[in-house]
DSSP file (Angstrom, degrees, kcal/mol; ACC not computed):
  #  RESIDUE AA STRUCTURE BP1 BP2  ACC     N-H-->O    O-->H-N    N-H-->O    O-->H-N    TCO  KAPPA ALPHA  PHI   PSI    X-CA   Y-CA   Z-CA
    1    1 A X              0   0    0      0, 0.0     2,-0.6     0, 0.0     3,-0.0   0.000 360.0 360.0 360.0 135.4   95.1   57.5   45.4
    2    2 A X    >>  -     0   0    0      1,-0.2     4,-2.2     2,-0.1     3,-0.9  -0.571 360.0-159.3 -70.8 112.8   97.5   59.6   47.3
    3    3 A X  H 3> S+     0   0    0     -2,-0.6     4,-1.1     1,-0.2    -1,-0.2   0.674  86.2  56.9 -80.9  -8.7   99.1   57.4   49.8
    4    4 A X  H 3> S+     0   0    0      2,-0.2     4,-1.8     3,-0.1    -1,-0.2   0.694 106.4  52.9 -73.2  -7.5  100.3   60.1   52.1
    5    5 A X  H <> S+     0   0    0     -3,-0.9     4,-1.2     2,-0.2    -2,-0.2   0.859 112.4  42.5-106.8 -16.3   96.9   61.2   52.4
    6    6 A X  H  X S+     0   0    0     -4,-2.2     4,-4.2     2,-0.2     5,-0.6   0.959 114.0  50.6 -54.2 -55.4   95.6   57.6   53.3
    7    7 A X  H  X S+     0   0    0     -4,-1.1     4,-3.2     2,-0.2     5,-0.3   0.919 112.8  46.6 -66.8 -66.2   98.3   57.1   55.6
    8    8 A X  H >X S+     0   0    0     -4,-1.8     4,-2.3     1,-0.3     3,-0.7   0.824 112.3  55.8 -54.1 -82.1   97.5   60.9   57.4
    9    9 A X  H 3X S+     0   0    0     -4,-1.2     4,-3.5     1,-0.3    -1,-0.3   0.735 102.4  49.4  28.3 -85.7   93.9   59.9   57.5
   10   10 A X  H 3X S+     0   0    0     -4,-4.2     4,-2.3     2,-0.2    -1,-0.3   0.989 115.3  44.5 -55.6 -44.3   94.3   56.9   59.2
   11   11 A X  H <X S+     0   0    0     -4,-3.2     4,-2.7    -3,-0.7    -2,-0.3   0.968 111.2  54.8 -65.8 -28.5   96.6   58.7   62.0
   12   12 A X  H  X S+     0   0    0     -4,-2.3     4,-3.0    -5,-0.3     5,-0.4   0.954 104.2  50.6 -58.8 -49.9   94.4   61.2   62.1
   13   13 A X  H  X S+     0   0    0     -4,-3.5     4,-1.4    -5,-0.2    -1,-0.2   0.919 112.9  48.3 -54.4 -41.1   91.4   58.9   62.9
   14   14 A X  H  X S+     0   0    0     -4,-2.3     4,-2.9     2,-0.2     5,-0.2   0.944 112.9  46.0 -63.4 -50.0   93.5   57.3   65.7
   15   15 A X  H  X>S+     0   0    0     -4,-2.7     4,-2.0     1,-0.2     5,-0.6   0.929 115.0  54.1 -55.8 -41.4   94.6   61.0   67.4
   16   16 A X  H  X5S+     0   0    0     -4,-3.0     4,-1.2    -5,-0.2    -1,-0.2   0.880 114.1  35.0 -60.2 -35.8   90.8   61.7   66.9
   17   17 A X  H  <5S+     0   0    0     -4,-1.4    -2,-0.2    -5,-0.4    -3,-0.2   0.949 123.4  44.6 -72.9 -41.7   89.4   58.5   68.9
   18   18 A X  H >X5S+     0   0    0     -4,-2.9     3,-4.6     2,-0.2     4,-2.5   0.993 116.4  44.7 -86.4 -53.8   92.2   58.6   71.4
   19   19 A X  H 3X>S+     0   0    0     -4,-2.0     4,-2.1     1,-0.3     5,-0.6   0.915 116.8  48.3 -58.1 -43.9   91.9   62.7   72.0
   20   20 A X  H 3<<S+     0   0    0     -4,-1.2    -1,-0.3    -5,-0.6    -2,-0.2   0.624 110.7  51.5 -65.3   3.8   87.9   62.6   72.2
   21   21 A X  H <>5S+     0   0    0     -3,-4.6     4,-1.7     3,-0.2    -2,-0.2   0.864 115.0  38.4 -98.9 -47.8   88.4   60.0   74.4
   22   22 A X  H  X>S+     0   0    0     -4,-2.5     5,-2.5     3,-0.2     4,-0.8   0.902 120.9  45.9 -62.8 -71.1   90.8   62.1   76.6
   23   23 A X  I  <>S+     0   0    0     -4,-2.1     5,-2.7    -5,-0.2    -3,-0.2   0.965 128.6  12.9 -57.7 -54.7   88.9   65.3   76.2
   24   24 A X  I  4<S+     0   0    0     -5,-0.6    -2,-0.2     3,-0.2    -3,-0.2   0.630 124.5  50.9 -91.4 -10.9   85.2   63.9   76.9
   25   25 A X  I  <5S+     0   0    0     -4,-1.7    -3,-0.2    -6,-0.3    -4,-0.1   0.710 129.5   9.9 -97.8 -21.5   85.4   61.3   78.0
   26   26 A X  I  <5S+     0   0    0     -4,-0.8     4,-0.3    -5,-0.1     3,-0.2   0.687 131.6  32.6-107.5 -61.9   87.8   61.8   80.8
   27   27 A X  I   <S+     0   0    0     -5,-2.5     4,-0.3     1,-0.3    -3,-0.2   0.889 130.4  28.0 -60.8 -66.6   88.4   65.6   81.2
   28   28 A X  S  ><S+     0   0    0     -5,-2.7     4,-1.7    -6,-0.2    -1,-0.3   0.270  90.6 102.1 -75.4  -7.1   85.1   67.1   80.3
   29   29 A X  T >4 S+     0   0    0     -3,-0.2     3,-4.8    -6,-0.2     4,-0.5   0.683  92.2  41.9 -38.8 -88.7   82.3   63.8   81.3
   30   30 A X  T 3> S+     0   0    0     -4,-0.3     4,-2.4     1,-0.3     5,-0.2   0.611 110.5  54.2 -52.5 -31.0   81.3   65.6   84.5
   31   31 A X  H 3> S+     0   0    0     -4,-0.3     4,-0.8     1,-0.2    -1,-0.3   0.889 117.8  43.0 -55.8 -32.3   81.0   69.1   83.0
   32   32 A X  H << S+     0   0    0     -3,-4.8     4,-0.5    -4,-1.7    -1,-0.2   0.719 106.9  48.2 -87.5 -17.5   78.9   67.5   80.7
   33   33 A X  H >4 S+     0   0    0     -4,-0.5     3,-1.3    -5,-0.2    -2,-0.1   0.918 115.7  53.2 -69.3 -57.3   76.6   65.3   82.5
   34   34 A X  H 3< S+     0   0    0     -4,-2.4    -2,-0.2     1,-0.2    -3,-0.1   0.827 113.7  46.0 -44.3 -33.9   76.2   68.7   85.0
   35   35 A X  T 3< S+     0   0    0     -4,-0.8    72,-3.4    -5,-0.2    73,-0.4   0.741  99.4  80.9 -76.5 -37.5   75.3   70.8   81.7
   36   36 A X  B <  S-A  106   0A   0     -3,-1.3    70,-0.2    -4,-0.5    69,-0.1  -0.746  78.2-120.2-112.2 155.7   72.9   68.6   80.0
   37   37 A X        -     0   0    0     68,-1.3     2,-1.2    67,-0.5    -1,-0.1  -0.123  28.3-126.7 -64.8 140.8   69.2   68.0   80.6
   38   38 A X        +     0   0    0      4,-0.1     2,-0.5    -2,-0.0    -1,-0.1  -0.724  36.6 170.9 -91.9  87.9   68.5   64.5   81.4
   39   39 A X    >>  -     0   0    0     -2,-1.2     3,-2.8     1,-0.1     4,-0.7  -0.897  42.2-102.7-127.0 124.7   65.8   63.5   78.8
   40   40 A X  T 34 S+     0   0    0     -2,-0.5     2,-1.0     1,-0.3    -1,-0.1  -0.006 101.1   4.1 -31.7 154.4   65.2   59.2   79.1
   41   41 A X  T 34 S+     0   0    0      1,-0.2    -1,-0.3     2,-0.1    -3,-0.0  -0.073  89.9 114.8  59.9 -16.3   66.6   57.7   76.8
   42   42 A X  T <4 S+     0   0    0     -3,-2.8     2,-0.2    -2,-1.0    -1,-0.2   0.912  85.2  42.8 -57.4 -57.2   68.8   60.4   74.5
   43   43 A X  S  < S-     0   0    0     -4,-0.7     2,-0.4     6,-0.0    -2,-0.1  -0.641  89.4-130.4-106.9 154.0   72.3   58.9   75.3
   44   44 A X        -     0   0    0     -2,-0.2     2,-0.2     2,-0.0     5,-0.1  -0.752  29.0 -94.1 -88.2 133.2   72.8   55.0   75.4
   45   45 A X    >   -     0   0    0     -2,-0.4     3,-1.8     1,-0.1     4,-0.1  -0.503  38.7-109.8   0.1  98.5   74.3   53.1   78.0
   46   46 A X  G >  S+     0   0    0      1,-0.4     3,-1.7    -2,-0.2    -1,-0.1   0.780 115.3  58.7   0.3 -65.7   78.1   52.4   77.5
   47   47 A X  G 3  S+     0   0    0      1,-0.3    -1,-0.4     3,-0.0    -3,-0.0   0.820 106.1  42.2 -68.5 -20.0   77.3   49.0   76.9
   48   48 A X  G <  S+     0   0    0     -3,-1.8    -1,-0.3     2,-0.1    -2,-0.2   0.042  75.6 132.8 -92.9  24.7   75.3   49.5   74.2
   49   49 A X    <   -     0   0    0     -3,-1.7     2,-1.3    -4,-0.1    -3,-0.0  -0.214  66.6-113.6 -68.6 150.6   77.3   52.2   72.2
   50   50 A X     >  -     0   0    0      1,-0.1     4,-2.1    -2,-0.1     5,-0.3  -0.783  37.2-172.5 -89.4  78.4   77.6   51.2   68.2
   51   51 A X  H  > S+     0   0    0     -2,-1.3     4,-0.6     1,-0.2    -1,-0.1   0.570  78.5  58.3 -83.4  15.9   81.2   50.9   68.6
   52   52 A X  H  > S+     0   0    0      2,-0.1     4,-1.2     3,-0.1    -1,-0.2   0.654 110.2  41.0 -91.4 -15.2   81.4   50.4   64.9
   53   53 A X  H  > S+     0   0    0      2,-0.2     4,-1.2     1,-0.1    -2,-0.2   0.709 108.9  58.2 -98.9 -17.2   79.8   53.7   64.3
   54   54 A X  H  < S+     0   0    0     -4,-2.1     4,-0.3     1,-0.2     5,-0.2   0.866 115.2  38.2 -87.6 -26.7   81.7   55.4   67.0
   55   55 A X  H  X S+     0   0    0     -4,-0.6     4,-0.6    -5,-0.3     3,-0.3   0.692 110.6  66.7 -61.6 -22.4   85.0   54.2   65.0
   56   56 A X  H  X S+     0   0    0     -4,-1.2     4,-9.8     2,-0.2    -3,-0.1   0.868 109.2  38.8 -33.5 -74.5   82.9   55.1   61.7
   57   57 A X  H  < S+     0   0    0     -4,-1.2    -2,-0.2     1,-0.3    -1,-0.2   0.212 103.5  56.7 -82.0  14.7   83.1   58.3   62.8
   58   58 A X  H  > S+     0   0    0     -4,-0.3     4,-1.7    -3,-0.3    -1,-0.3   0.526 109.6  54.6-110.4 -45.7   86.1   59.0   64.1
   59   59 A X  H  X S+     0   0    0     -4,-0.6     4,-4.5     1,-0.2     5,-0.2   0.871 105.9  52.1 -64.0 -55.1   87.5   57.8   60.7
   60   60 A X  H  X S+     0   0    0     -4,-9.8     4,-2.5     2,-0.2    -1,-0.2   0.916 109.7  42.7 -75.3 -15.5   85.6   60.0   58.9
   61   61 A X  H  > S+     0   0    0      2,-0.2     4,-2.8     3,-0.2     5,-0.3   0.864 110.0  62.0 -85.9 -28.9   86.4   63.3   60.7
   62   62 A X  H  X>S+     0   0    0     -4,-1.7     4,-2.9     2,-0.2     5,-0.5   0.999 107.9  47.4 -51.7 -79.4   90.1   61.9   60.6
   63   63 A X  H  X5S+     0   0    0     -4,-4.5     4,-2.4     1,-0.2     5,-0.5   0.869 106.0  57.3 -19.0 -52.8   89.5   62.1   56.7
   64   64 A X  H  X5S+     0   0    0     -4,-2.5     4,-0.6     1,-0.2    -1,-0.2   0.880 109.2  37.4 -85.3 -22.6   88.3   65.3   56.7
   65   65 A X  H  <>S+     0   0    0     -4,-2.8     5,-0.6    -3,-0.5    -1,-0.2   0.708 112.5  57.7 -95.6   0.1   91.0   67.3   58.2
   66   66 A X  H  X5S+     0   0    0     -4,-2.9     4,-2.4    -5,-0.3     3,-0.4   0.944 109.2  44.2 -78.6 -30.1   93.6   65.5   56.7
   67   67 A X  H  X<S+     0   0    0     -4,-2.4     4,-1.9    -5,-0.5    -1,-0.1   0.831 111.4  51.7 -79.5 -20.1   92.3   66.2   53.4
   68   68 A X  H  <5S+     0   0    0     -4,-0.6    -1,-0.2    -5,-0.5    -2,-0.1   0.395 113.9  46.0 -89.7  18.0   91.6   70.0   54.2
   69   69 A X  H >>>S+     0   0    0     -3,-0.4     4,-2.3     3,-0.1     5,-1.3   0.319 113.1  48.9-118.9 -40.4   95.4   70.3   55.5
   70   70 A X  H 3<<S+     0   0    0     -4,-2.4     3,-0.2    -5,-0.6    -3,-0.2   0.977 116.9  48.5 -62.2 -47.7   96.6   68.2   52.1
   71   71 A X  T 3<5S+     0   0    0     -4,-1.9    -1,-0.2     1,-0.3    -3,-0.1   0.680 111.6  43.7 -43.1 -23.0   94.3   70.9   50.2
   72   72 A X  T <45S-     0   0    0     -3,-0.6    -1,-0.3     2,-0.1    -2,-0.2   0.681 119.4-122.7-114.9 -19.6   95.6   73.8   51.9
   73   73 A X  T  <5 +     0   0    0     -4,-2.3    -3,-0.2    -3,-0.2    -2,-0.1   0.695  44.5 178.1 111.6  38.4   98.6   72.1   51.2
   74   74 A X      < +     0   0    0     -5,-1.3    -1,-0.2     1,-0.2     3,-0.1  -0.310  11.4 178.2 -66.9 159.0   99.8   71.9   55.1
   75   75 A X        +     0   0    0     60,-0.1    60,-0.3     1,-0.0    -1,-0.2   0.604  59.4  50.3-135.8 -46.1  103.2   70.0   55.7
   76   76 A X  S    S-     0   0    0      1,-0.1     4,-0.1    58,-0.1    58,-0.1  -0.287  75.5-125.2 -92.0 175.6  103.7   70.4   59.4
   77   77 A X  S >  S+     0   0    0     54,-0.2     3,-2.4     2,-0.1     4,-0.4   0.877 117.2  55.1 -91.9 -61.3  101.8   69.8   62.5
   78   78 A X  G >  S+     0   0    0      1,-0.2     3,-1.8     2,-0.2     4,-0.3   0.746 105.5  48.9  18.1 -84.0  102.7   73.5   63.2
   79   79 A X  G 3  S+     0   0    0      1,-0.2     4,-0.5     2,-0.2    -1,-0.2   0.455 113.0  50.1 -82.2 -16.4  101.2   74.6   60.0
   80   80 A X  G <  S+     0   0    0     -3,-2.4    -1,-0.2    -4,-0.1    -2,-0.2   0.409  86.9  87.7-102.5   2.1   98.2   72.7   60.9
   81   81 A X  S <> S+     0   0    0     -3,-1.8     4,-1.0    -4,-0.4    -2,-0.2   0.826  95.3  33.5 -56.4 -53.2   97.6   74.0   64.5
   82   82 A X  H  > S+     0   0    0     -4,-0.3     4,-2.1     2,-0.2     5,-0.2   0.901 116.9  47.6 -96.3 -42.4   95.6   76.9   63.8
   83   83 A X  H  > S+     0   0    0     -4,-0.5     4,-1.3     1,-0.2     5,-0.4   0.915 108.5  57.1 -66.7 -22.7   93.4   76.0   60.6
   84   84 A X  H >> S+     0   0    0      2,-0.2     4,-2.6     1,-0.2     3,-0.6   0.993 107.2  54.8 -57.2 -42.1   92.6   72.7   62.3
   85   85 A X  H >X S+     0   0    0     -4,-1.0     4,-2.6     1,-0.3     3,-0.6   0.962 109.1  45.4 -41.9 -70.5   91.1   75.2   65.4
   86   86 A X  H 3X S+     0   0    0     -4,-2.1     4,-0.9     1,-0.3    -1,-0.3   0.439 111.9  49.9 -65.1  -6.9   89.0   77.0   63.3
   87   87 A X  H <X S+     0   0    0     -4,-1.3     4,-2.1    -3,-0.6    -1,-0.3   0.747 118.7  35.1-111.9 -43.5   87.7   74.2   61.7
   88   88 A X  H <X S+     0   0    0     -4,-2.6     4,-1.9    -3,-0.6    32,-0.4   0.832 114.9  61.0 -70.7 -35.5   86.8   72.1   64.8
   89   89 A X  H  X S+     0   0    0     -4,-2.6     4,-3.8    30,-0.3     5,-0.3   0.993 114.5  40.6 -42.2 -80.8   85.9   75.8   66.7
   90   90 A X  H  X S+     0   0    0     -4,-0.9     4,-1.0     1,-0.2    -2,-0.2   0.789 114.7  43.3 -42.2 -55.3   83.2   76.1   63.9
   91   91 A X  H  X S+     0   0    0     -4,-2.1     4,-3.7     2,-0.2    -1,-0.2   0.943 120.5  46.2 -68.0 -30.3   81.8   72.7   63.4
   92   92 A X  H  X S+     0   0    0     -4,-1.9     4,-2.6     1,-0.2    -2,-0.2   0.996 110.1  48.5 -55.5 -62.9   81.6   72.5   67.1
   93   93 A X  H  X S+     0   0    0     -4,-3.8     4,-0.5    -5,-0.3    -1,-0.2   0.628 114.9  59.2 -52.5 -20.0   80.1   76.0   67.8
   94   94 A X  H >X S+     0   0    0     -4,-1.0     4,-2.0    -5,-0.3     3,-0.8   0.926 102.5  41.0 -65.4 -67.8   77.6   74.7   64.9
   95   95 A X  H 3X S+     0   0    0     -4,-3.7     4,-1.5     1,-0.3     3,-0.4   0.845 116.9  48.7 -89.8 -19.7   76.0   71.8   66.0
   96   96 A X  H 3X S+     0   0    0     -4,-2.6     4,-0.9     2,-0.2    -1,-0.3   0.419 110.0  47.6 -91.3  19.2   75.5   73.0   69.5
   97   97 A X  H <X S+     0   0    0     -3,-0.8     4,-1.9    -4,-0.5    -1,-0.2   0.471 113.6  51.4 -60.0 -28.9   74.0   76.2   68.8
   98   98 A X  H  < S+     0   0    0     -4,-2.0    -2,-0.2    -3,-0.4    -3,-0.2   0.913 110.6  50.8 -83.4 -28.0   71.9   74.1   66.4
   99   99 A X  H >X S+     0   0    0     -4,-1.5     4,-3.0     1,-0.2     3,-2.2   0.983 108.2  52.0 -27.8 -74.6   71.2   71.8   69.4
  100  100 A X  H 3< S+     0   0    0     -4,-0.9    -1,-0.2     1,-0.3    -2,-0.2   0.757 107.7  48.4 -42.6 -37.9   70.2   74.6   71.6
  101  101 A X  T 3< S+     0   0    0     -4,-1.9    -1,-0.3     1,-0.2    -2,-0.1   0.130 124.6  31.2-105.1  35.1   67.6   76.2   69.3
  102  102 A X  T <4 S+     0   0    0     -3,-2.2    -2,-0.2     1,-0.2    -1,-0.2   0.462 121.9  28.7-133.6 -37.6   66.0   73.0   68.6
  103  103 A X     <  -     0   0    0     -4,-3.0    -1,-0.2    -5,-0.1    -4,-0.0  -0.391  60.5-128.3-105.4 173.9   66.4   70.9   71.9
  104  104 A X  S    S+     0   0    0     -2,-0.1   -67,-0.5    -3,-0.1    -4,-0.1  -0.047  71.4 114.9-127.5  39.6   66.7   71.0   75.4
  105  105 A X  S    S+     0   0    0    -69,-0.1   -68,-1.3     1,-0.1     2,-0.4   0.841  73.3  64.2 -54.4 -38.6   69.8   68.8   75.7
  106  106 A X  B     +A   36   0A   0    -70,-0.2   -70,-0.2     1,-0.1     3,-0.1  -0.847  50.3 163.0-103.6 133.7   71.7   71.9   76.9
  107  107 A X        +     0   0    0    -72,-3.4     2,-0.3    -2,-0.4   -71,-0.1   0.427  69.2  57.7-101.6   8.1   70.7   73.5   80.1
  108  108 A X    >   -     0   0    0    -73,-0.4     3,-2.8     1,-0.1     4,-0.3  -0.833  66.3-156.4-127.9  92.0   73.7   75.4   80.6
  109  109 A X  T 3> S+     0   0    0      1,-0.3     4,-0.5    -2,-0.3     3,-0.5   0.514  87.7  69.5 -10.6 -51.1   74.9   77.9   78.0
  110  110 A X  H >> S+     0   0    0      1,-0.3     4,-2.4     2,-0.2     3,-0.7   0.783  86.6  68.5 -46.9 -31.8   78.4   77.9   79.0
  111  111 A X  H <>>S+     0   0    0     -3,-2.8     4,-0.7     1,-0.3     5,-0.5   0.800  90.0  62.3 -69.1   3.0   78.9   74.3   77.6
  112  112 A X  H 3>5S+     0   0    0     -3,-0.5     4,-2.2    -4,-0.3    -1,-0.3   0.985 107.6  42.0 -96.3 -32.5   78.5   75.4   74.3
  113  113 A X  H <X5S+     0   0    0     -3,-0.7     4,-1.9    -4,-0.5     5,-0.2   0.953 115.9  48.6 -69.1 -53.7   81.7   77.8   74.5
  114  114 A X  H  X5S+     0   0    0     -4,-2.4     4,-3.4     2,-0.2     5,-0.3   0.997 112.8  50.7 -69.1 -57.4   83.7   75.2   76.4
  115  115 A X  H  X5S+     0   0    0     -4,-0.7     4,-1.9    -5,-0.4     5,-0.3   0.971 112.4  46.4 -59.5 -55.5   82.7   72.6   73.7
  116  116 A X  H  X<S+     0   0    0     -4,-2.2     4,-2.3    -5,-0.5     5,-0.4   0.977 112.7  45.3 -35.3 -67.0   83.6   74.6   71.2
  117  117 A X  H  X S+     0   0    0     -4,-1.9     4,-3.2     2,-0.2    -2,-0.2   0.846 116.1  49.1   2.4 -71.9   86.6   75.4   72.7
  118  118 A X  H  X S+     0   0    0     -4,-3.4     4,-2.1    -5,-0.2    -2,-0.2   0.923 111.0  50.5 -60.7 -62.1   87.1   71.6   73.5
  119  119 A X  H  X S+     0   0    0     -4,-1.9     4,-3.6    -5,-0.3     5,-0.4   0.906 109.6  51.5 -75.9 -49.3   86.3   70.6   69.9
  120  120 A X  H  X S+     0   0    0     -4,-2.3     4,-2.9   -32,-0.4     5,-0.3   0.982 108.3  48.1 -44.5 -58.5   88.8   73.1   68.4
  121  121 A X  H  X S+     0   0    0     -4,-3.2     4,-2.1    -5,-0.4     5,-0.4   0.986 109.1  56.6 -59.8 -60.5   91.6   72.1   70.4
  122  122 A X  H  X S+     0   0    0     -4,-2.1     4,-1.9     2,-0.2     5,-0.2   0.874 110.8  43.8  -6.0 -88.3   90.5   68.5   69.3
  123  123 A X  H  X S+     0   0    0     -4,-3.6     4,-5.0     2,-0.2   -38,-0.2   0.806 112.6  51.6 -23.9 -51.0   90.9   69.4   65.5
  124  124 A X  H  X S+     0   0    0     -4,-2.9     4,-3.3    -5,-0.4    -2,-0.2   0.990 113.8  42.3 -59.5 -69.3   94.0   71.3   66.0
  125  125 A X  H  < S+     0   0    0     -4,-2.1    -1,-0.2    -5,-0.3    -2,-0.2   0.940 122.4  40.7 -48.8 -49.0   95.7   68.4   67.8
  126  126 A X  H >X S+     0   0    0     -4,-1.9     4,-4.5    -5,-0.4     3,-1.2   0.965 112.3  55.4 -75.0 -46.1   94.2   65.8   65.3
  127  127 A X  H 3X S+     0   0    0     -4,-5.0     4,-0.9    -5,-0.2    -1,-0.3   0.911 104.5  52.2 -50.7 -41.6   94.9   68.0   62.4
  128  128 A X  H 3< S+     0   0    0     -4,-3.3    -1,-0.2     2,-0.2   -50,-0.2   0.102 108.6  58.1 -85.0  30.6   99.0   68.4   63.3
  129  129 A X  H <> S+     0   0    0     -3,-1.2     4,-2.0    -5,-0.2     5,-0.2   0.504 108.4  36.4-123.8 -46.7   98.9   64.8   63.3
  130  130 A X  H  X S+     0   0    0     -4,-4.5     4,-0.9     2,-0.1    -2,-0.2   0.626 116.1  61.7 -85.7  12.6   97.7   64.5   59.9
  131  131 A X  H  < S+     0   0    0     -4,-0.9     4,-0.5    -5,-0.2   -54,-0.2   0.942 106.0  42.0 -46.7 -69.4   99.9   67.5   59.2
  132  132 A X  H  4 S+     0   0    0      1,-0.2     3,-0.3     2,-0.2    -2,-0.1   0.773 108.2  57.6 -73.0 -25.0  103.1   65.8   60.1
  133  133 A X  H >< S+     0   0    0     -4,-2.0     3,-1.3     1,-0.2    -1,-0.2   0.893 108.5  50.9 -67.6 -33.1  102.2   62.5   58.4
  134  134 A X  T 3< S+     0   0    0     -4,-0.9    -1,-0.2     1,-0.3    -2,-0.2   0.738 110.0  46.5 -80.5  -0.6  101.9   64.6   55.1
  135  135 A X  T 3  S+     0   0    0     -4,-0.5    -1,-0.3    -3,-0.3     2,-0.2   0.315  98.2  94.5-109.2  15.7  105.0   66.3   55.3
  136  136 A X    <   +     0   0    0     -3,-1.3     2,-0.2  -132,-0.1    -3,-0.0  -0.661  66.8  35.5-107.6 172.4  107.3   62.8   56.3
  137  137 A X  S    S-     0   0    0     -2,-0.2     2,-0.1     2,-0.0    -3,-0.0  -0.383 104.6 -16.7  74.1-157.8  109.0   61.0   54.1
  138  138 A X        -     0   0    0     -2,-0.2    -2,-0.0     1,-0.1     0, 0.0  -0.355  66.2-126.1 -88.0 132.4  110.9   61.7   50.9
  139  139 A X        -     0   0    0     -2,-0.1     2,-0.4     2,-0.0    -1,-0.1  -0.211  23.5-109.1 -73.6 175.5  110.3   65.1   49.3
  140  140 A X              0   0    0      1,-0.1    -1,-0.0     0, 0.0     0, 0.0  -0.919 360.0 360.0-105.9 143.7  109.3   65.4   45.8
  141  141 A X              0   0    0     -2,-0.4    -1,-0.1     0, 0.0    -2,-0.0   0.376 360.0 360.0 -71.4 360.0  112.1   66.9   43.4
């Protein structure tokens, strides 16, 4: 097992919890409460969030861009700015288009471009985090 790509992985999962935390949870709540439909029951209670599953998941999406920046063979946080955007743009811009034309969780169109938006910049940041852990340390000769 590549231990830079554990070690990136894990930071990435921490820049992913802390930055979703930062991004939706402080900056973007009220844009989001205002946007979405209030249907009983959809969202859980704070106290009763699965905080093993929201750490679950934070871990894995921390996995998955560090290992598509080790694939692509990224070294810097730099060099990991822009694909990490597109990658977060896209999945974001995915599942709430796939919301929309399925649900009525969104009543406001706009959120789905600012959450995309929001979810790119996410990637990007979380991605030049596992960026920079795969390009420290000792080079290979």
């Amino acid at each position: 097992m590549n231990m830079k790509l554990v070690l990136a992985a894990l930071a990435a999962s921490v820049a992913a919890f802390l930055l979703g935390w930062g991004i939706y949870g402080i900056a973007l709540h009220s844009y989001s409460e205002a946007s979405m439909n209030k249907i009983d029951g959809f969202m859980k209670a704070e106290e009763h969030w699965s905080w093993l599953s929201l750490i679950a998941a934070n871990v894995a999406y921390g996995c998955l861009l560090a290992y598509v920046m080790l694939r692509m063979g990224v070294s810097t946080a730099q060099g990991a700015l822009l694909p990490g955007f597109v990658i977060g743009f896209l999945l974001s811009a995915n599942f709430d288009l796939m919301m929309h034309a399925m649900s009525n969780i969104f009543y406001d169109r706009m959120y789905i471009a600012v959450d995309a938006l929001a979810g790119g910049v996410m990637a990007a940041l979380t991605a030049a985090v596992a960026g920079m852990v795969l390009g420290s340390g000792k080079k290979a000769a």
